[in-house]
N, C-alpha and C positions, 0 to 999 in steps of 0.2 A: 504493500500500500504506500499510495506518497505520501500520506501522514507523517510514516516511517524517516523521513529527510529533518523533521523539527521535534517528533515525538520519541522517546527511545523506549526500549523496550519493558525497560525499570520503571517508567515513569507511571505515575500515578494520574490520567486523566480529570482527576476531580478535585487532583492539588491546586488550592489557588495561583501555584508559587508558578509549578509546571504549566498550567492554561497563557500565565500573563508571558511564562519566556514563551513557548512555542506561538501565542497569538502577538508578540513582539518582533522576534523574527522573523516569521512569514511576513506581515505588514512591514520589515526595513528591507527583505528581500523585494518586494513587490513595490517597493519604492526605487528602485537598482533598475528592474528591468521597467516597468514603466518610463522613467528618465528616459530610458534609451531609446526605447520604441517613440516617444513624445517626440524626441528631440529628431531621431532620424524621417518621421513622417511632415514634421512642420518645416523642416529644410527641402524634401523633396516634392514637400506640396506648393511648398511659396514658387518655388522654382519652376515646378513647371505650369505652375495657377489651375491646380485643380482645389476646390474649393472645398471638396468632400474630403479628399485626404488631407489638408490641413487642420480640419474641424477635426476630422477622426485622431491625430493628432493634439490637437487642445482637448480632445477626451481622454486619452491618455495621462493627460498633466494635471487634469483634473481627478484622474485616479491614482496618482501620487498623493495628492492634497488628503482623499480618502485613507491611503494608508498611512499616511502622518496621522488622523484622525483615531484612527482602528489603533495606533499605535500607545495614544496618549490615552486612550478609552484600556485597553489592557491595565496598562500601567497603573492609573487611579483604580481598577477593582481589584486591584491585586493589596489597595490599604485596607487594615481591618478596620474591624468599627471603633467609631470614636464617640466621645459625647451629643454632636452632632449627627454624628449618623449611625445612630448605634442597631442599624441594620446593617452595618456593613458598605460598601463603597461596589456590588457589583452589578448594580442598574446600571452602570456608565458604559458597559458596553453595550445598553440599549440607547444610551445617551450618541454615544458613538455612532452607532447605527443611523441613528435619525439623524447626524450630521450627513453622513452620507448620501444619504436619501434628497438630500436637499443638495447636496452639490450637484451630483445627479441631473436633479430637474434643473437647474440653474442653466448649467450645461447643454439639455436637450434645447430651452427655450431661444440658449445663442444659439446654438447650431441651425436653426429652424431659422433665424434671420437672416442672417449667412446665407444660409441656401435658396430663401426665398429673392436674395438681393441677388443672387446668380442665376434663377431662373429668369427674370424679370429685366435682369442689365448683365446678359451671356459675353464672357469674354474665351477668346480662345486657350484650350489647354492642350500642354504638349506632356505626353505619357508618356516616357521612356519604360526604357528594360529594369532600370533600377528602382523607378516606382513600382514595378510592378514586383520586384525581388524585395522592396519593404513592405511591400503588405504582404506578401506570403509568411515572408518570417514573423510578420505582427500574428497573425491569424496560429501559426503553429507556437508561439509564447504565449496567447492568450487563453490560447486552449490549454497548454499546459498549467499555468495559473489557476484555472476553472477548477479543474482536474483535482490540483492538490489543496487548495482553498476547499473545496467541498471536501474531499477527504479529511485533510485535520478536522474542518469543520465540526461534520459528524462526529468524529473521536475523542473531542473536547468538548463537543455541545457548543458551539458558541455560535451567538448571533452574527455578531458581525462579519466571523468570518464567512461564515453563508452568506451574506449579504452582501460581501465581496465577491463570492465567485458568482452569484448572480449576475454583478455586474461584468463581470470577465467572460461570463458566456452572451453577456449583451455586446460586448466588445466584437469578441469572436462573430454573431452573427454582421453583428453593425461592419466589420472589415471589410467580411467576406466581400459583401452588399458594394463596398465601395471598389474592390479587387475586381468584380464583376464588371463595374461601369467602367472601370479604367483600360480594362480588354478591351470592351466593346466601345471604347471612344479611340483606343488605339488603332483597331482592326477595322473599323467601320467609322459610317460616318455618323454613327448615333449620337447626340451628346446629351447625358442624361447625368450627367454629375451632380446639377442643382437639385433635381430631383430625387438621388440618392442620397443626397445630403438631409433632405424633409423625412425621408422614408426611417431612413440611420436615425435621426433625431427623434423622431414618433416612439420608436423602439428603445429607445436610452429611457423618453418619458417612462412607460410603459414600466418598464424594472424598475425607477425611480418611486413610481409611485404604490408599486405593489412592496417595495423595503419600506417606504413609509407607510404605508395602512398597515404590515403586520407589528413594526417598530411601537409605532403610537397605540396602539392594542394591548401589548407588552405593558408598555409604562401606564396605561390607566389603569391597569391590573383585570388583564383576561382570566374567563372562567379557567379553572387545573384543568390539565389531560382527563379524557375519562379513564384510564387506563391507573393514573397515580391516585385518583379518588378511591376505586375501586381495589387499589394493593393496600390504602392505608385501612378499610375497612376490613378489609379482609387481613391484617394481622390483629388489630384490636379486637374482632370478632373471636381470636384462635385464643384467647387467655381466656382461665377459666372462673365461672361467675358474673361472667359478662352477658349480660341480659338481651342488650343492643346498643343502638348507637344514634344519634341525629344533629343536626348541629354542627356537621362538619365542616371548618369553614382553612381554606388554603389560601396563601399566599407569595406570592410569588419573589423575593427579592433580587433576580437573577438567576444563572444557572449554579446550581446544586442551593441553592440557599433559600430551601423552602420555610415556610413557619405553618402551622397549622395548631388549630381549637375543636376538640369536638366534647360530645355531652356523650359519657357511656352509662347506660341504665343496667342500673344492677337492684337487687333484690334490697328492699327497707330492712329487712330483718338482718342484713349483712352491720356487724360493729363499725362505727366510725374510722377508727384504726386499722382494720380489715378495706374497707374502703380505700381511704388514704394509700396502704402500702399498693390494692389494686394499681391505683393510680401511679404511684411512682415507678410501678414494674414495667408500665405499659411507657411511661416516658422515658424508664432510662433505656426501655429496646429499641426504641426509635432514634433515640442518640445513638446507638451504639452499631445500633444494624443499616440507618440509613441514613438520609441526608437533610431529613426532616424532622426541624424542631418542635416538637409536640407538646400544647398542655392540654390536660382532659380535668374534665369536670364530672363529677360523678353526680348521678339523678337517680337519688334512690323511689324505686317505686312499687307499690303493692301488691302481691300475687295472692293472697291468701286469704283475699276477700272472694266469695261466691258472688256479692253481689256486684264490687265491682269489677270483677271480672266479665260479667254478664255484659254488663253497661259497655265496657272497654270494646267489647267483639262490634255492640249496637251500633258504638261511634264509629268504629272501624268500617261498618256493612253501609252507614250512611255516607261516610266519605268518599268512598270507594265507588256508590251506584252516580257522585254527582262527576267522578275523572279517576280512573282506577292509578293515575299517576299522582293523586294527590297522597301524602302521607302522614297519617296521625302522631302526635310523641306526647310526653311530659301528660299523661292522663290522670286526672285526683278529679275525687268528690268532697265537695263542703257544703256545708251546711246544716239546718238542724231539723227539730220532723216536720213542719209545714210543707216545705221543700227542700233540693237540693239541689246546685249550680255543680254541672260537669264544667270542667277548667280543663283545656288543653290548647296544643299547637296543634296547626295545620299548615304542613308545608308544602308551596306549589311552586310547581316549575313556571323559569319565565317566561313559556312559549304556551301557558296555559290562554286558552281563548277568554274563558269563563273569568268575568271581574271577581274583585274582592268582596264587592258588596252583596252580589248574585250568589259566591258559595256562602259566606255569611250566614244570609239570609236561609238558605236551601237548607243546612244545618240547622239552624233556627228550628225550620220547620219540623223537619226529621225529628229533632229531641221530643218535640211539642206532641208528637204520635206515640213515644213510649208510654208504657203503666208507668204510675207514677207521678208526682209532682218535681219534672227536673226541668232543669233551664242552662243553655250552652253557653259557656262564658268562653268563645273562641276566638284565639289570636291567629290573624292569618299573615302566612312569610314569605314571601318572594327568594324561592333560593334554586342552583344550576343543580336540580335534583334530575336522576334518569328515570 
């Protein structure tokens, strides 16, 4: 794998230490061959006024600027946390990211000028052999860039560098594109250079704007993987006395630096102290086993009431007939013999059609059809449940 060139085979991909050298590296490597490719296309594009290979070119030099960016975005996550940011410092390489992203588009919108000002006011271009021998080699460097950008990528998890080789396979096709018109303005009488110029530039936007919508995603704090929800329930579910679970809430502080809260329901007749070490069993295995900072809260709840056991199934069968995706928790009865107020959460997903006031209500009614004098004191939640 070309990971293998910055990653060794010792190295621990989830060290902070090891992510910021090997995404340090790759970003002053890719600052080396960018230069070069920059400099030898803006010489042979001035020169013979082709319009697209000098732009292709100034994209190039603007993906230097990027990997000075990538470079400096390493660096700062690789500080731990401080008073001020005592989550740590490894959002900057989303920060990074979206610097990117923005060079990017800056970039597409000159390029687009440029080429409009050359379709519009055509000046002659002379393609030599040598223009044409630098874009081939730009087109096989930026593939290879692509190549290995996505590989570490992947092996370190990291945004930015995905985000890099994104742009290195935008490159690669944007060259091609310009390699294409530079034959055919060589060989023929076509002259399509301004126009590849528009075409290259659309495509540069295009990736520019898809690193920025997943980047700013990122930083407002996207829903978790399903995939991480589902391992972190499924290890607190596997300790024993553990009833269930809800309340799971994750957060993201960049890669490996998750944080996460959840409520695990366990039996009221369980001792406080029995509780409590539950609890502390279950967060020092998550320290110890993964990458995720855990604190749980323990919701002791009633099993050994017949009657509210009965109730518990009734709320569950109502919930269930208004969105079998809706989910009941935290279930207690109070009150005294006149009546009694059933007290619970109902959590819905946020792609629920059904307002809040509609299940409410619907509950409402439900309770209001059991034997009995009981009345639903329901809290409804907005959360990324499956």
């Amino acid at each position: 794998m070309l990971s293998k060139i910055f990653l060794h085979k010792k190295d621990d991909p989830n060290d902070p230490a090891v992510r910021a050298r090997c995404g340090r590296n790759a970003g002053i490597f890719g600052i080396v061959l960018n230069t070069l490719l920059a400099a030898g296309k803006i010489i042979v594009g001035s020169v013979s006024g082709a319009i697209s290979v000098t732009a292709d070119g100034l994209n190039n030099l603007t993906d230097c600027g990027s990997n000075v960016v990538s470079v400096i975005g390493f660096k700062m996550s690789e500080k731990p946390a401080d008073k001020e940011h005592p989550f740590g410092h490894r959002r900057a390489e989303s920060v990074a990211s979206l610097l990117i992203a923005v060079i990017i588009l800056v970039v597409a919108a000159e390029l687009i000028m440029q080429s409009a000002e050359k379709i519009f006011s055509p000046s002659e271009t002379d393609i030599s052999l040598l223009v044409l021998l630098v874009l081939g080699i730009s087109v096989a460097v930026k593939l290879f860039m692509f190549l290995l950008n996505r590989s570490l990528g992947k092996a370190i998890s990291s945004e930015t560098l995905k985000a890099t080789a994104a742009d290195s396979i935008s490159d690669v096709i944007a060259t091609t594109a310009v390699l294409i018109s530079a034959i055919l303005s060589r060989f023929t009488s076509l002259e399509l250079d301004g126009y590849l110029g528009v075409v290259v530039a659309l495509f540069i936007a295009v990736t520019g704007i898809g690193i920025l919508k997943d980047t700013v995603s990122n930083l407002l704090g996207k829903a978790p993987d399903p995939d991480t929800v589902r391992d972190i329930e499924k290890r607190v579910l596997s300790f024993e006395n553990v009833r269930g679970l809800h309340d799971l809430t994750v957060h993201d502080y960049g890669q490996n630096k998750l944080y996460a809260t959840v409520h695990v329901e366990v039996d009221a007749q369980m001792s406080i102290t029995s509780a409590h070490d539950l609890a502390d069993r279950i967060e020092k295995d998550f320290a110890e086993q993964t990458a995720i900072a855990l604190t749980v809260h323990i919701d002791p709840l009633v099993y050994d009431d017949p009657e509210l056991n009965r109730l518990r199934d009734e709320i569950n069968r109502i919930v269930d007939e208004i969105d079998p995706a809706l989910k009941m928790h935290d279930f207690r009865m109070v009150g005294g013999e006149t009546h009694k107020n059933l007290v619970f959460d109902v959590a819905v997903p946020f792609d629920c059609k059904i307002s809040d006031t509609e299940i409410y209500k619907r509950i409402k009614d439900g309770v209001s059809l059991l034997d009995g004098h009981y009345d639903a004191v329901a809290t409804i939640e907005r959360q990324n449940i499956e």
